[in-house]
N, C-alpha and C positions, 0 to 999 in steps of 0.2 A: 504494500500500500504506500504509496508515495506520500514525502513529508508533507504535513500541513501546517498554519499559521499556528501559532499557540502552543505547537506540540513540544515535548520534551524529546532530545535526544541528546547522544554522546556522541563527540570526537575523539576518536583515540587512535595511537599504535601501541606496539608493545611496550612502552615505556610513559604514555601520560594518558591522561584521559580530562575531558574539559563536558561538562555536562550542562546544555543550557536549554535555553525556550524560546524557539523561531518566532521573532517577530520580524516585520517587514522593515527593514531599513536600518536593523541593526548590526553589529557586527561580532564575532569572537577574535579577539588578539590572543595572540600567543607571542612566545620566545621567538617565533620565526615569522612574525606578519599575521595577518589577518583573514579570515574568510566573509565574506557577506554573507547574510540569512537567507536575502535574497536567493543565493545563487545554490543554495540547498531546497528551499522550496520544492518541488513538485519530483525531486530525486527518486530512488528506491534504495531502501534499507539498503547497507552493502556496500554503497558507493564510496567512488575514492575523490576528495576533492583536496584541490590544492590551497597552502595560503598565501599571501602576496609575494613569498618570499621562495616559494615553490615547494615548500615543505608537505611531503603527500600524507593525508589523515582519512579514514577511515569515519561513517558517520552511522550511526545505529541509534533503533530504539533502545533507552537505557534497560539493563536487566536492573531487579530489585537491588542487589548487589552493586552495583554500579551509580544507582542514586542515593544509597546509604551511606555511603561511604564520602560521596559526595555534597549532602545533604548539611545547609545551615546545622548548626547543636550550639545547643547552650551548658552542655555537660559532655561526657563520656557517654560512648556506646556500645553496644554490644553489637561486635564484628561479625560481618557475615560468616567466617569459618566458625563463629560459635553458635550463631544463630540456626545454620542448619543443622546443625548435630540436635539445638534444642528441640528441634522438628521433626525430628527423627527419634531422639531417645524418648523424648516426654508424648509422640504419636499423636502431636496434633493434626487431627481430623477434619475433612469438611464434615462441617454441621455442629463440631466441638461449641459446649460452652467452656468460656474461658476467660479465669480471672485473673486479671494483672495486676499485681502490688509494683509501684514503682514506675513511671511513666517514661523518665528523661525527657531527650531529644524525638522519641517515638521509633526508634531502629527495632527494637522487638515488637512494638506495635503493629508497625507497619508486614512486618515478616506475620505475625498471627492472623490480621485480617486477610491477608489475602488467601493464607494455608485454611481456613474453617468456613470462609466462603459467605454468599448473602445466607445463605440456611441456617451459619454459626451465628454464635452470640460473645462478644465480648465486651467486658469492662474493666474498666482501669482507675486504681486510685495512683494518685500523687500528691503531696500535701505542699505542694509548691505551684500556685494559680500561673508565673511566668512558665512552669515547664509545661504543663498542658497548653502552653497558646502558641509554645514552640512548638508541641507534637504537633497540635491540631494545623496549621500551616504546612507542616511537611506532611501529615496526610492528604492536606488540601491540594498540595504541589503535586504529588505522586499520584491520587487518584482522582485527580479533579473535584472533588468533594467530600466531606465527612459520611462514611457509610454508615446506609442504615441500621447495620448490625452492631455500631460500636457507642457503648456509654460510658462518657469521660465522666469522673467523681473528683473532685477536691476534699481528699479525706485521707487519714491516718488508716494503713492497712493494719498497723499493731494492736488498733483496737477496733473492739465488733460493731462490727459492718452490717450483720442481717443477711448477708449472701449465703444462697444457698444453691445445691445442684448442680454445683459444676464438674465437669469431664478431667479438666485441668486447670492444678492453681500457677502460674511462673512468677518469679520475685527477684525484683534487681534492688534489692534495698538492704541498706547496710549490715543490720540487725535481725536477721529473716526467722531467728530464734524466739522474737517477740511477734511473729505472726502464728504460729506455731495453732493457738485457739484458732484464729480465723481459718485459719485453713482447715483444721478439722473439721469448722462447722459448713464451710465452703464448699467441701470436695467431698463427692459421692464416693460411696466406697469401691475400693479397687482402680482409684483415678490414680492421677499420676502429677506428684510435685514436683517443679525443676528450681533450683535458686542459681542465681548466679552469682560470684563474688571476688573480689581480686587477690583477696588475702587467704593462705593458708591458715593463719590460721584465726580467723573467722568460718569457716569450714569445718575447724577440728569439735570449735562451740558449737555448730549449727549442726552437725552430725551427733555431735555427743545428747545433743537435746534430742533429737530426731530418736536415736535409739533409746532413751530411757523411757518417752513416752510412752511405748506401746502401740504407739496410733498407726507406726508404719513401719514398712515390709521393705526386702530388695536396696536399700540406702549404699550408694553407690555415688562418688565422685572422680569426673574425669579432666585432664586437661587437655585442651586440642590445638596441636603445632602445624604450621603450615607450611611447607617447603616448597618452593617451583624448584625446574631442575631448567639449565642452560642446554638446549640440544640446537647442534648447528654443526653438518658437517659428520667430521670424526670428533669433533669438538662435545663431548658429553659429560657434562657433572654438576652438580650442587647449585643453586644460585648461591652469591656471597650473602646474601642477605636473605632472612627470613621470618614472616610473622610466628612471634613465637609465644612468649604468657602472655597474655589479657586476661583469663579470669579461670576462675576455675568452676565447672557443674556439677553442681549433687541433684539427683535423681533419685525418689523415693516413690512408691505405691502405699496408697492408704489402706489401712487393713477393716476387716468388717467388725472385728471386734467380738467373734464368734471363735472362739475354739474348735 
């Protein structure tokens, strides 16, 4: 489908990537000149355009990934190579309900509405009114709108909430050992908890709570390194660089409480 006015895409090669919104008459500069929006216009995905300077750049619809990363923040976020694992370990669903302690910039937001679909249900506290006006903008940028499946709350997740019947609770907040009640009252039985956190040992506290409870099963924490590899040629090995800690995941299932 060829680009149109308003849309979001990327320019990139293997080395930068510039992430903007075609208007008519504007331009993207780079380290190497310029391209006009103009002359992207009515293109198709794929295409190679050049900048003033003759620098050839590659122009795509953005993947999630690629506008996350790129995306205004008013805080830290949670990286794409940890966000899919959290999409994968904790089996967010279409159709999942799903509760968010913890809002930020909206990088895990943004990655659960799309994975549980209009059919799912999510909501989200943050107890900071500027980081929901950040989310809510970068949901607005990415999906053109606030979906109807998602309710934003200005509230304390460490204290009760009234949430109940959810598939999955996820928590990016510092202290995830003081949501511990809500979450039991939140998550149906057999659902599945994920927290996220940067410190071990905040993890060691939030595990050691998790198993004295009783409440839950399976308590498992991982961390996820990301290595590209340089292939070119007979040329094959390691990049020199590579994303490495951001955070670490614990993973628990809620138990029914039935022997």
């Amino acid at each position: 489908m060829p680009f149109k006015e308003g849309e979001l895409v990327i320019f990139a090669d293997r080395r930068v990537q510039f992430l903007q919104r075609l208007i008519p008459g504007e331009r993207l500069n780079t380290y190497w000149g310029y391209i006009e929006h103009d002359e992207v216009l009515g293109l198709e995905p794929g295409s190679v355009v050049k900048t003033s300077e003759g620098k050839k750049l590659y122009v795509f619809y953005p993947t999630l990934s690629n506008y996350i990363i790129k995306m205004p923040r008013k805080s830290g976020i949670i990286y794409p190579k940890d966000l899919g694992i959290i999409m994968m370990w904790a089996d967010v669903r279409p159709g999942d309900r799903v509760l968010l302690g913890g809002v930020g910039s909206g990088a895990l937001l943004l990655a659960v509405l799309r994975q549980v679909g209009p059919a799912g249900k999510v909501v989200a506290y943050d107890v900071r009114q500027d980081m929901l006006e950040c989310a809510i903008e970068n949901i607005k940028a990415c999906f053109g709108d606030l979906p109807s499946h998602l309710e934003l709350r200005l509230g304390d997740i460490y204290e009760p909430t009234g949430e109940s019947g959810f598939d999955r609770v996820l928590l990016d907040v510092p202290e995830p050992w003081r949501a511990v009640k809500t979450v039991d009252n939140a998550l149906i039985p057999g659902g599945i908890l994920c927290s996220y956190l940067p410190s071990i040992i905040q993890v060691r506290t939030f595990a050691t709570v998790l198993q004295k409870s009783g409440i839950f099963g399976l308590i498992e924490t991982v961390e996820v390194m990301l290595r590209s590899w340089h292939i070119e040629g007979r040329a094959v090995r390691p990049q020199h660089r590579m994303v490495g800690h951001t955070g670490f995941l614990t993973f628990a299932r809620k138990l029914s409480g039935q022997e």
